[in-house]
N, C-alpha and C positions, 0 to 999 in steps of 0.2 A: 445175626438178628435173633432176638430172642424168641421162644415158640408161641409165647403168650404176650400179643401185643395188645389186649384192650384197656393195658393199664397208663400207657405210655402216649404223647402226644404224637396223633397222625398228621396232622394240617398238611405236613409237606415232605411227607415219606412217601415211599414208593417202594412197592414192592412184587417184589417176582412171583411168577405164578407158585413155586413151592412155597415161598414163604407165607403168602394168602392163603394157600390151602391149608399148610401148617397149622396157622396160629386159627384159622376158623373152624381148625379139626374138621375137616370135612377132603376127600381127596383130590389128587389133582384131573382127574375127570370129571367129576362133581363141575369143578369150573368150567375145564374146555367144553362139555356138555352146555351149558350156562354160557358161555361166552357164543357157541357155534348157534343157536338157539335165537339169541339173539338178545336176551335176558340179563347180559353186561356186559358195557361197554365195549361194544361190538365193532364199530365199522373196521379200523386197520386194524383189531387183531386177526380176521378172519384168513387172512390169505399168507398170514406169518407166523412162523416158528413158534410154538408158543414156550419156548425157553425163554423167547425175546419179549414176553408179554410184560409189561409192567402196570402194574395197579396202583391207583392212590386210593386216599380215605376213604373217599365216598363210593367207591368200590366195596372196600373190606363192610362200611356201615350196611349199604345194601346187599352183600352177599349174608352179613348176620341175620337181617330183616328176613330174608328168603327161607334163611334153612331155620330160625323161629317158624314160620307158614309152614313150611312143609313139615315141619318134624310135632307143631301142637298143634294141629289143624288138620293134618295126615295131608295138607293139600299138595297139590301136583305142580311142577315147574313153572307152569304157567301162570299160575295163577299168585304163586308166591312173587313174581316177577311184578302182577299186576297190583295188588298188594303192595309192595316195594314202592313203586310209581307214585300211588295214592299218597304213601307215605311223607315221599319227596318233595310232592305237590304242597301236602299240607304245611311242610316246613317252610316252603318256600313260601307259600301265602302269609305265613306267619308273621315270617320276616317282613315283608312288604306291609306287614300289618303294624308291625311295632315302627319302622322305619317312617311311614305316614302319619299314624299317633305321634310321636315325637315333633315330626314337623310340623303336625295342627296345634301342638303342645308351646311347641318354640312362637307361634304367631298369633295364641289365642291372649 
């Protein structure tokens, strides 16, 4: 896999904890820290190997979003996590947002 995957479509990639830490330039304790923490996708990795960790997208998007917080905001694990959250949140309201406009759009 290539080092720099933010060019390339994630939708339905999956990838290993080196290659995540890789391509986000960031190390692989960086993550397990991050993952043990509780700060991604946490529940079954906690108690497994983490060779056997796999990541998808919204993994990689929310770990970029975190170490943005931390690194131009000097902000701390936590908060770039909570940060992250807001983020998601927003997307998600978004979505819900243009999905409803459409459908008052289709019946007005």
């Amino acid at each position: 896999m290539s080092q720099e995957i933010d060019a390339i479509l994630l939708e339905d990639a999956m990838l290993t904890l080196d290659e995540l830490a890789r391509s986000c330039r960031v190390s692989r304790e960086w993550v397990i820290a991050r993952v043990q923490w509780g700060l991604l996708s946490g529940g079954d990795f906690i108690d497994a190997n983490p060779d056997t960790w796999q990541f998808d997208s919204r993994s990689f998007m929310r770990i970029k979003r975190m170490i943005a917080v931390e690194r131009d905001f000097d902000g701390n694990p936590e908060l770039a996590g909570f940060v992250a959250d807001l983020m998601e949140e927003i997307e998600s309201l978004r979505v819900r947002l243009e999905i409803e406009m459409q459908h008052t759009g289709e019946q007005g």
